[in-house]
N, C-alpha and C positions, 0 to 999 in steps of 0.2 A: 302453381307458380309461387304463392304466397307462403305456401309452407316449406319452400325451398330455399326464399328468401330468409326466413322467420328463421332456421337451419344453419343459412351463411352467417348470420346477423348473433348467432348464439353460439358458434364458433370462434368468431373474429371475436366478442367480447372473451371468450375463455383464452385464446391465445394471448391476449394481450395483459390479461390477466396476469400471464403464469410467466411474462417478463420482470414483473418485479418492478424494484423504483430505479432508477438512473443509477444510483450510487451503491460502491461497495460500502459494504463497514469491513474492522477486524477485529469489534469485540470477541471472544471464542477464539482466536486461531493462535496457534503457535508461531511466533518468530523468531528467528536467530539474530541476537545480536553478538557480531564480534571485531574486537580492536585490532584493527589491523597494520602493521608499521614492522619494515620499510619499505613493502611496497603490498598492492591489492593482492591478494591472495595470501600473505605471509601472516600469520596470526604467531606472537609470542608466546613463548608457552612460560609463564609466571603469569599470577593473581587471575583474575575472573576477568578475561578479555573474550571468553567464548559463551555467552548462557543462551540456555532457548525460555523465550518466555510466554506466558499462554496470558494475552492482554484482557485487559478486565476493565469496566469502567470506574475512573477515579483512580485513585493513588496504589490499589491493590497489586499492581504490577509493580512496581517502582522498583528499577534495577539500578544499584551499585556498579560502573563499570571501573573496575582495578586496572593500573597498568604498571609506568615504570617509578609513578608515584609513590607508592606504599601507599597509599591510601585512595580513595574513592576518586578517579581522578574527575566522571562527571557519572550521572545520573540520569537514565532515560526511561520518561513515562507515556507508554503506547496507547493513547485512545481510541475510538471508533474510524476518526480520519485527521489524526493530526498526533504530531513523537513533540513532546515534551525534551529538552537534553538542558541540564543545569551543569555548570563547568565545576568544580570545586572552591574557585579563587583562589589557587595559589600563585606565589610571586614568583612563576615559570612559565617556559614555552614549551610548546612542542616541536622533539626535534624537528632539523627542516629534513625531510626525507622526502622520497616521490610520492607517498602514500602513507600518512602515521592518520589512521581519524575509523571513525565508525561503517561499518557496514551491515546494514537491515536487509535480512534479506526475509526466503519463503513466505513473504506477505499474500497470503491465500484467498483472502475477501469468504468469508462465511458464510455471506449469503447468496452465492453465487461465484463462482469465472467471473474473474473481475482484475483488469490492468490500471496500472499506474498510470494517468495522462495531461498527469500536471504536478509542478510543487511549488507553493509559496514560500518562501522563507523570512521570518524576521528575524532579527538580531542585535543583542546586544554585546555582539563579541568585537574587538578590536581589531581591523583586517579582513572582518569576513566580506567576501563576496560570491556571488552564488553560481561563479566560476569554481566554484571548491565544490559543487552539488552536482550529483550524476546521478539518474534513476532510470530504470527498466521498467519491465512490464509488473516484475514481480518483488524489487531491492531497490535499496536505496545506499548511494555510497557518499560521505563527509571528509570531505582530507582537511585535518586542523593542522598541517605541517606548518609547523614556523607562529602559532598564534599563540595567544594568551593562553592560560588553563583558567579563564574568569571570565564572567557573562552567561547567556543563553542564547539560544537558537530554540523557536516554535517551527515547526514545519507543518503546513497546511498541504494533506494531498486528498491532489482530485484524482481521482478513477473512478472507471464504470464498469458496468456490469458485460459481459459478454452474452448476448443471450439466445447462444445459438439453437437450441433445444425447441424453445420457442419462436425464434423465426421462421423456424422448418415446420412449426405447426401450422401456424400461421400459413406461411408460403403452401401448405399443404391443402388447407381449407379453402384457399382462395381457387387451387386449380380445382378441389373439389368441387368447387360453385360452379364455375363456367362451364364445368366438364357435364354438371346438370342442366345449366342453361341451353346448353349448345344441344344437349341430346331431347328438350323441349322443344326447341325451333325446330329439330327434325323430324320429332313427331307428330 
């Protein structure tokens, strides 16, 4: 009985193991950023409104996003769990359309199946409010229609790890145990 125990007990520590920590990162992963305006899905085809970037910690990512600007209109830099977006500060808006603003998407989490299940936003942009923020499991969507092109937006996301591979161990080990427990009581 003791080394049956000893057995479940070295099980449940390796499942639990092999769930990892609560949180995604995306250093390593590819994302897509693209400027989208006049509505979600409509990407312009002039300047760099479409790049994929493979995020990196520190300023090594740091993307230029072009639009109807001519020049850099903001700037986005993707860390582990948190997009950097610096505006350019020019003495302009964005048009008011139904959707002119950024869209993150394929956010993959590296170290695992891992969704989106929160976003903080702060901001030093004129007008924002976090009624312009929309995010899924996997993107994230910004409409700047009608704001300033000056300020910044930090974005804190929280996501977790899905860890279904490991629940099913786990869940696995634990019928394993009773399934020996039970066939001890009957012998």
């Amino acid at each position: 009985m003791i080394g049956i125990v000893k057995n479940l007990a070295a099980g449940v520590v390796v499942a639990l193991a092999m769930t990892g920590t609560a949180n995604a990162g995306l250093i390593g992963d590819e994302v897509l950023l693209q400027h989208q305006s006049p509505s979600l899905g409509s990407v312009p085809n002039f300047g760099n409104t479409s790049v994929w970037v493979t995020v990196e910690a520190g300023t090594g990512d740091l993307t230029s996003i072009n639009n109807i600007c001519g020049v850099a209109c903001y700037t986005v830099d993707i860390e582990e769990s948190s997009i950097w977006i610096e505006f350019a500060g020019l003495d302009a808006s964005w048009f008011v359309q139904n959707f002119n603003g950024l869209v993150i998407s394929d956010l993959d989490w590296v170290d695992g199946p891992g969704i989106i299940t929160g976003l903080t936003i702060t901001s030093s942009v004129t007008g924002w409010n976090d009624s312009r923020a929309n995010f899924g499991d996997d993107f994230i969507q910004l409409n700047f229609a009608g704001l300033p092109i000056e300020g910044s937006l930090h974005l804190l996301i929280q996501a977790q790890h899905i860890p279904v591979p490991a629940t099913l161990a786990l869940f696995g080990f634990g019928l394993l145990g009773l399934g020996a427990i039970r066939r001890r009581k009957t012998a």
